[in-house]
PAVEXDREN-802131 format. One record per residue: x, y, z of N, C-alpha, C in turn; residue in one letter. Coordinates in steps of 0.02 Angstrom, whole numbers, plus 50000, padded with zeros to 5 digits. Example, Ala and Ser with C-alpha at 12.3 -4.5 7.8 and 13.67 -1.06 7.14 Angstrom:
<atoms>
506604971650390506154977550390506604983550390A 506424988850354506844994750357506455000250394S 
</atoms>
This chain:
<atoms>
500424994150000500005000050000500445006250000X 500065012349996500505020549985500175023050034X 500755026450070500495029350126500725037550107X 500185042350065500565048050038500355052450124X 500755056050134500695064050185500365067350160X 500045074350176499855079950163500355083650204X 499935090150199500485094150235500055100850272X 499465094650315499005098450341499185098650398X 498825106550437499175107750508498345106650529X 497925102150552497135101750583497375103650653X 496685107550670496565108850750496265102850762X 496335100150805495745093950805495855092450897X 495015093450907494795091050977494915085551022X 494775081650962494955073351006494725071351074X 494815064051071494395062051144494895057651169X 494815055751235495345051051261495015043651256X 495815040151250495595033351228494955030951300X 495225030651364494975029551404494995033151449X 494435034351505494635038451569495285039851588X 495765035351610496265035751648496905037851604X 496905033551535497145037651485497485044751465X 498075048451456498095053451419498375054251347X 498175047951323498185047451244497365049851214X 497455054251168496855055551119496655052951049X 496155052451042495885049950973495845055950941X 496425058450864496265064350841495815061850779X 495905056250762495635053950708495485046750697X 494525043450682494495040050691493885035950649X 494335035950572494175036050518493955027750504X 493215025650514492995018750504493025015450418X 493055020250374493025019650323493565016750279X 494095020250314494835018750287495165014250346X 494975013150397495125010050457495795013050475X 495725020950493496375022850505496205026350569X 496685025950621496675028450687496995031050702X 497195038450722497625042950742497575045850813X 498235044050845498085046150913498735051350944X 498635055150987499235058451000499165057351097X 499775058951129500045059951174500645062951198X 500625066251268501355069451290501565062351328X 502575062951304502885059551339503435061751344X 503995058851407504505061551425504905061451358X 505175065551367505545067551289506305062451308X 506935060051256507165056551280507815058651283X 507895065651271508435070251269508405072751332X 507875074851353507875079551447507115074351473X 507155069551487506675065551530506145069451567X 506325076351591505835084951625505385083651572X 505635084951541505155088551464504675084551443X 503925084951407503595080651384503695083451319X 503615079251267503515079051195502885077651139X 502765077951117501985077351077502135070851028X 501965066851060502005059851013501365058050970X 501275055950915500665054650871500835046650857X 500205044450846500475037150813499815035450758X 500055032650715499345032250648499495024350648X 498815021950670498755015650659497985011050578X 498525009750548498025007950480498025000150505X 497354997050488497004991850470497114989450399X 497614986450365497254985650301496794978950283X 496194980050261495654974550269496084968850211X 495974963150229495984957850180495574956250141X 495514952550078495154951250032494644956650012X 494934962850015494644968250006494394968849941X 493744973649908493594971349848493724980349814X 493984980149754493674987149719493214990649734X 492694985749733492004989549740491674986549788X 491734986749854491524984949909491024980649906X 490434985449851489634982449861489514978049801X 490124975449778490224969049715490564964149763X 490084958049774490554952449778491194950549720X 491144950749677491454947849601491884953049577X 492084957549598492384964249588493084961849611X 493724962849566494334961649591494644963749654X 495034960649677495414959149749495644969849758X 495644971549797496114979049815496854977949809X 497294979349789497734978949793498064985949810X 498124990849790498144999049831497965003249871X 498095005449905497815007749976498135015249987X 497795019449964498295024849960497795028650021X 498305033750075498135037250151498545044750140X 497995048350142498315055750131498065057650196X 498525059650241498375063250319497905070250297X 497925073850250497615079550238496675076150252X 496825070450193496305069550201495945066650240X 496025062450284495865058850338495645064450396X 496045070350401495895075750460495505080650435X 495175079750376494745084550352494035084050388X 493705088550419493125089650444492815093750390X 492215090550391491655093650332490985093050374X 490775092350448490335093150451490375100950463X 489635104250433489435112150457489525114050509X 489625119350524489815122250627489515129550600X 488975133850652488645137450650489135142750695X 489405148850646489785154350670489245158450664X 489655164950730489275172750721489535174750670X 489405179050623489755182950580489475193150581X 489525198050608489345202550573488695201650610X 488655199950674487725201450710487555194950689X 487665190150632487255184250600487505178250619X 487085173350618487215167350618487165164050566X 487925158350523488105157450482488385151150468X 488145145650434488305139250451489055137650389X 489735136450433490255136850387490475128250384X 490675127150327491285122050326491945121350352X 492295115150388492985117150420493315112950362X 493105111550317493805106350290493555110750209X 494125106650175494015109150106493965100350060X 493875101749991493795096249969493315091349971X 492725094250005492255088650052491775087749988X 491935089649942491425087549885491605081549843X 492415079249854492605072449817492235068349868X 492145060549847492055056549883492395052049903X 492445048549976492945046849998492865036749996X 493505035149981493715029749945493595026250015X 493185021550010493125015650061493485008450050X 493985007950116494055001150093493724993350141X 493154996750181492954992250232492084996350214X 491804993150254490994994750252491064999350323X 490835005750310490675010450341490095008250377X 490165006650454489435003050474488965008350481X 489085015450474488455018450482488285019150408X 488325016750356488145017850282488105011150266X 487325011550224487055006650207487165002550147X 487674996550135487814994150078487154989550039X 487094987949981486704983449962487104979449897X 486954972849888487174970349829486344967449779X 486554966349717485714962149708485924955549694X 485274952149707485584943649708484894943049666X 485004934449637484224932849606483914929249657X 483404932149641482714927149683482334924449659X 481944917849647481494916249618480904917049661X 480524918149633479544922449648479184920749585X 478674914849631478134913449561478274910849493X 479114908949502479254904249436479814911549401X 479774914349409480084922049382480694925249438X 481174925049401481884927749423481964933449425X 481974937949497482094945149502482574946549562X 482974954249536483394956149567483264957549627X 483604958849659483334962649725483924963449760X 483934970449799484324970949847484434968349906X 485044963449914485174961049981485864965250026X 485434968050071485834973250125486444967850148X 487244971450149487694968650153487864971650234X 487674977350247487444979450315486894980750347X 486694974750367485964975750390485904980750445X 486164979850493486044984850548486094992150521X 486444993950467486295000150431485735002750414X 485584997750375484984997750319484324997150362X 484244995450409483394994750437483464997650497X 482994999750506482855004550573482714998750641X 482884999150698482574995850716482024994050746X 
</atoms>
């Protein structure tokens, strides 16, 4: 796989792995199965000092397909991880502007779409399979994430 950089500086909030924890989750991308976490540690030049350690942990899925929602779709073989893009926030955040209230974008780019190489469990995959009904062969969608796809 390619692991390209960006050469993005993100603010990013993050949460801690666990209570007791002072490692954070800055990024925690189900799609690409990539996990980015940071922490302070004694630095190893002056042991006083803490240092800002990051660590990016990738998943790469096996028998991964091109096209996720094709069984029959060739094997993945490329896996390309741009940090720009992984730390891009695109949900809306409602600023004052000028007396007004103004709903802005924090990331840029949020209009490509982003390359999955695992099933996003909050997004609903489907494949079609045949079914026979009444002597007559029809398609139909069979949810590849069910817990997505139906309410409960």
């Amino acid at each position: 796989f390619i692991l390209a950089s960006g050469t993005a500086n993100p603010v990013l909030a993050g949460y801690p792995v666990d209570p007791y924890d002072e490692e954070y989750v800055l990024v925690n991308n189900k799609c690409q199965c990539v996990t980015v976490t940071s922490k302070f540690v004694p630095s190893e030049e002056d042991p006083e000092e803490k240092v800002l350690e990051r660590n990016i942990r990738i998943i790469v899925p096996l028998k991964a397909r091109e096209n996720i929602s094709d069984p029959l779709s060739p094997l993945r073989t490329t896996f390309v991880y741009r940090l720009s893009d992984l730390c891009r926030n695109c949900e809306p955040v409602e600023i004052e502007l000028g007396g007004a209230i103004h709903k802005a974008q924090q990331g840029n780019s949020c209009e490509e779409a982003q390359t999955c190489y695992t099933y996003d469990r909050n997004k609903c995959y489907s494949s079609p399979v045949s079914l026979l009904y009444h002597e007559e062969v029809r398609q139909v969608p069979a949810a590849l994430t069910p817990a997505s796809c139906y309410a409960e």
